[in-house]
C-alpha positions as CSV (number, residue, x, y, z in Angstrom):
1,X,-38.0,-23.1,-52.4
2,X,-34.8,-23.6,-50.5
3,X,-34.5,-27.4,-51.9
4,X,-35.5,-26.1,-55.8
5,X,-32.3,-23.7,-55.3
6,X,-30.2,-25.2,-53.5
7,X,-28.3,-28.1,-54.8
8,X,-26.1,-29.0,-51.7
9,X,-29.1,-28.5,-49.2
10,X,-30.9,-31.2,-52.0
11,X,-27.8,-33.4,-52.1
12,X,-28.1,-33.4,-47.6
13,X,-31.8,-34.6,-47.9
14,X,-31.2,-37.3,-50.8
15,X,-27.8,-38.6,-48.9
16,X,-30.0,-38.7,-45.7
17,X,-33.1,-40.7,-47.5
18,X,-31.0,-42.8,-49.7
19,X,-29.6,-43.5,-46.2
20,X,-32.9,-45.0,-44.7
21,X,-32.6,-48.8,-44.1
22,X,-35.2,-50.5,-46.4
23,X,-37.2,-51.5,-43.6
24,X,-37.9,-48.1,-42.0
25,X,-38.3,-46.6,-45.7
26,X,-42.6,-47.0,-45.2
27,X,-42.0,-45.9,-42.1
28,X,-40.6,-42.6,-43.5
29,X,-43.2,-42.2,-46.6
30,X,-45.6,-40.3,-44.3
31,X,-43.7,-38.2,-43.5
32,X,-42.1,-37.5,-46.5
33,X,-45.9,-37.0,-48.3
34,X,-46.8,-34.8,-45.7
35,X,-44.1,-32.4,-45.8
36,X,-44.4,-32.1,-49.8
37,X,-47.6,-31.9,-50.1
38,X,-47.6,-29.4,-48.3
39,X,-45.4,-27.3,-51.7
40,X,-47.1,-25.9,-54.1
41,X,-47.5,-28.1,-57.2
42,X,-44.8,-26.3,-59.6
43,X,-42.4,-26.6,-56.7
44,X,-43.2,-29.9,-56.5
45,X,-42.7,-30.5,-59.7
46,X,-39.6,-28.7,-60.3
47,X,-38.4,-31.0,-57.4
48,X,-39.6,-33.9,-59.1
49,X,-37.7,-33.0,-62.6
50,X,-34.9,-32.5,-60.0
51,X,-34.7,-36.0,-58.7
52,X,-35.5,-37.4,-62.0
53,X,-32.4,-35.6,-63.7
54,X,-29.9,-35.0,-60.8
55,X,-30.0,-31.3,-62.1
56,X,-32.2,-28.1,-62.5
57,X,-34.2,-27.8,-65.9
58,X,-32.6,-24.5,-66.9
59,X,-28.9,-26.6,-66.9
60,X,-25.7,-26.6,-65.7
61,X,-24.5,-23.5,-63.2
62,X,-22.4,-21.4,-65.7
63,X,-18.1,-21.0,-65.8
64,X,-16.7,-19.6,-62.6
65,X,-19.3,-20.7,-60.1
66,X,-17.8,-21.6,-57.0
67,X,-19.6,-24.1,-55.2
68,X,-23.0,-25.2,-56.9
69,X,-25.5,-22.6,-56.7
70,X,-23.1,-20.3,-55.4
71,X,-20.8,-17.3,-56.9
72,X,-17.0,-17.7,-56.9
73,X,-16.5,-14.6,-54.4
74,X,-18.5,-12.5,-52.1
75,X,-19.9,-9.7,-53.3
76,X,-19.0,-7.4,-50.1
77,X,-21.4,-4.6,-51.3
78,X,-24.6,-7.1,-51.2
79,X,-23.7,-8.5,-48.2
80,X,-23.5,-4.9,-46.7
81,X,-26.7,-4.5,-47.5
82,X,-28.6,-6.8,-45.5
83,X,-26.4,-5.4,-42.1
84,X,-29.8,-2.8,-41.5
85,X,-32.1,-5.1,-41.8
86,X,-30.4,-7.4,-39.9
87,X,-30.1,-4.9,-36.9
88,X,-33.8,-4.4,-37.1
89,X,-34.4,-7.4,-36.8
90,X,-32.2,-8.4,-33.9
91,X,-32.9,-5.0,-32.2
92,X,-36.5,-5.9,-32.1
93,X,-35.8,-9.8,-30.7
94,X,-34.4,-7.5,-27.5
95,X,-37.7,-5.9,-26.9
């Protein structure tokens, strides 16, 4: 789901398989159909409209955006929220 949201994550994987010499491409294919068949098929899908167009389905990210798929600012009160949860979770790694 990260790589249907996510367009600079997206942009790392196509730079990195654009990037694969022709001759090691085949080489790469099975890994490459292994890891997305492993999606489910409107993910895979909504990837494949993705790579077709260069851009999501529902369009453009609106005015203001900062970097794609981002807001322009932090939003201090949601990131506040995940601080409990967080603590939780690395209080229980020390167990």
């Amino acid at each position: 789901m990260l790589l249907v949201h996510d367009e600079r994550l997206r942009g790392l994987v196509d730079a990195w398989l654009t990037s694969v010499p022709a001759g090691a491409f085949t080489d790469v294919l099975p890994l490459l159909r292994r890891t997305f068949s492993a999606y489910e098929a409107g993910v895979r899908r909504t990837l494949g409209e993705l790579a077709r167009t260069g851009r999501a389905p529902s369009g453009p990210v609106g005015e203001g955006a900062g970097a794609p798929g981002f807001g322009a600012g932090l939003d201090e009160r949601r990131a506040d929220a995940v601080l409990p949860v967080l603590r939780l979770i690395l209080e229980g790694e020390r167990v």
